[in-house]
C-alpha positions as CSV (number, residue, x, y, z in Angstrom):
1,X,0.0,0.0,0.0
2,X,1.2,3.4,-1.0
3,X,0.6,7.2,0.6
4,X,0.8,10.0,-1.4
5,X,2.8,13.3,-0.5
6,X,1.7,16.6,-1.4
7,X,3.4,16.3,-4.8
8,X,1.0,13.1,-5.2
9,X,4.2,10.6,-5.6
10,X,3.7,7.4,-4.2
11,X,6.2,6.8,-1.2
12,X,5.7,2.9,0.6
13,X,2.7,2.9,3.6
14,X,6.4,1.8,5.6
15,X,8.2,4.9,5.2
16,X,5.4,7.2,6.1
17,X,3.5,5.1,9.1
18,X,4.6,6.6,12.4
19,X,2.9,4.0,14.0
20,X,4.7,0.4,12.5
21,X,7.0,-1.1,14.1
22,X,10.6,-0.1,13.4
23,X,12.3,-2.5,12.0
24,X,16.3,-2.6,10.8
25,X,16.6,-0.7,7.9
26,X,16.9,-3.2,4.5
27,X,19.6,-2.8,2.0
28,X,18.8,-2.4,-1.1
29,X,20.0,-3.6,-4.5
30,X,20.8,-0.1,-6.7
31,X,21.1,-0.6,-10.2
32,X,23.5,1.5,-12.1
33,X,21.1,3.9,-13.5
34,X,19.4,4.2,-10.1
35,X,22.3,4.5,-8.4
36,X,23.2,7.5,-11.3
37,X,19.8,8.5,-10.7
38,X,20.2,9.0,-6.8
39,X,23.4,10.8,-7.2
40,X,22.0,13.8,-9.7
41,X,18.8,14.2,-7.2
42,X,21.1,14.1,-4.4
43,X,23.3,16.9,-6.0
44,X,20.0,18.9,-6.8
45,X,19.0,18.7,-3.3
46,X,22.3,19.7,-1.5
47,X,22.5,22.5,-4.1
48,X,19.0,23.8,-3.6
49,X,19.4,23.3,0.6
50,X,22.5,25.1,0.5
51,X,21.4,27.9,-1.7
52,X,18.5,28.6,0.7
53,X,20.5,28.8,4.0
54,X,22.9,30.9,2.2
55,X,20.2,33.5,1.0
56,X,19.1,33.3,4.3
57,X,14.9,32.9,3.3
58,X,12.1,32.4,5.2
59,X,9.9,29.5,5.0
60,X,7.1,31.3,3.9
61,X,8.7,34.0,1.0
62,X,10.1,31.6,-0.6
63,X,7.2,29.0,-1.3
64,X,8.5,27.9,-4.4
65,X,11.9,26.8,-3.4
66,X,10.6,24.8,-1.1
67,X,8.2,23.0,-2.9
68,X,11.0,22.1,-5.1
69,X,13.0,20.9,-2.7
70,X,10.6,18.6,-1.5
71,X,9.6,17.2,-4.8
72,X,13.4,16.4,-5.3
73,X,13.0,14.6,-2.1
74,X,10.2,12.4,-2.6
75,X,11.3,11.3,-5.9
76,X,14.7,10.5,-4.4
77,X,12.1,8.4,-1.9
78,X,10.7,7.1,-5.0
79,X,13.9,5.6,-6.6
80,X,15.3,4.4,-4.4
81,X,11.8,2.6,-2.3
82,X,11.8,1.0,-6.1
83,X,14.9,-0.9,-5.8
84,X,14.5,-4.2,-4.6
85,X,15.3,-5.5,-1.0
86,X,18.3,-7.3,-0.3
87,X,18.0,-10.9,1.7
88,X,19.9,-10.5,5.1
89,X,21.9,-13.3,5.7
90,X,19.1,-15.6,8.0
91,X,17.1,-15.3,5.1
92,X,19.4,-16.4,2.4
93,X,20.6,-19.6,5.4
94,X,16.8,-20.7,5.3
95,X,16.4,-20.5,1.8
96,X,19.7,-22.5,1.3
97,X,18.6,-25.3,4.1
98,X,14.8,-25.5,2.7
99,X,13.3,-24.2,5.8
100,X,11.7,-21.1,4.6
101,X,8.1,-22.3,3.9
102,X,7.4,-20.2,0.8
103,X,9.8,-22.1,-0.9
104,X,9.0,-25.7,-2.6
């Protein structure tokens, strides 16, 4: 199940419940054009951020700026919430002994 942010971009019912369980946080498996991907928005956002302290604006004059920096944050959510989940090693030890249930 997905929420939807104020820029309506899906981001994962897990990273926006306040109320689930935390769990460890799962690596993920980047591919090389999401990792690319991840890098540019990163850029974008740092720039942006940095630009704004530096001018010194307020959170309400500069409306705009802000919106973008939050669009460039949720689709940074989005990429990388796309990539897939990487077994941790228990999972990969069941898998390989045929105890994990799922599995024929």
């Amino acid at each position: 199940m997905a929420a939807f942010t104020t820029t309506n971009l899906p981001i994962p019912a897990s990273a926006t419940s306040r109320t689930a369980v935390r769990q460890q946080p799962r690596r993920r498996h980047l591919t090389q054009q999401a990792g690319r991907a991840l890098e540019i928005l990163g850029h974008a956002i740092e720039y942006l951020a940095d630009e704004f302290v530096e001018r010194g604006c307020s959170f309400s004059a500069d409306k705009g700026q802000l919106d973008a920096l939050q669009l460039l944050m949720a689709l940074n959510r989005q990429v990388y919430f796309e990539c897939p989940e990487v077994p941790s090693m228990g999972e990969r030890f069941r898998v390989l002994l045929r105890l994990d249930p799922a599995r024929p």
